[in-house]
N, C-alpha and C positions, 0 to 999 in steps of 0.2 A: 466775643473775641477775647483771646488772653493778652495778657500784659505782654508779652515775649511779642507775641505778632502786631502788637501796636509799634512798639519797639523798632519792629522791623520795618514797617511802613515808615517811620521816620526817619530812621537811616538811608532808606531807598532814596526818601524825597532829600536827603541834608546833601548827598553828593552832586546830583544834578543844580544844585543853589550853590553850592562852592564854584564848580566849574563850571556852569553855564554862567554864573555868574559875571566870571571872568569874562570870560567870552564875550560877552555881552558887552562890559565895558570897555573892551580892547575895540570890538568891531565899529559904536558908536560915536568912537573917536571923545574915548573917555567922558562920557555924561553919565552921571549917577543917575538920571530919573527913569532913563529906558531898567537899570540893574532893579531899583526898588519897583516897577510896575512888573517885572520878571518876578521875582522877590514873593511879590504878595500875590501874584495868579500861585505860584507854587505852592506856598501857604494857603491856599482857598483849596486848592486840590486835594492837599495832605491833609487838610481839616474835613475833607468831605469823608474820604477814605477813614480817618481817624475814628472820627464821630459813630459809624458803625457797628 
């Protein structure tokens, strides 16, 4: 896999973690722990994708 498509893969995953993000912490009635358990499933996805 080239550098450009890893790239790519990261980008894909960085938007859904901004704005789900949010999301998350607005719906939870503002608790950060539901956003970092969001957070690091994303980060486990993008690393599985990544690693490739």
């Amino acid at each position: 896999m080239d550098i450009s498509r890893k790239l790519g893969i990261l980008v894909f995953f960085a938007v859904p973690a901004i704005i789900g993000g949010g999301i998350i912490y607005a719906g939870f009635g503002e608790s950060l722990t539901p956003v970092f358990i969001f957070e690091a499933l994303l980060l486990l996805v993008a690393g599985a994708f990544f690693s490739r």
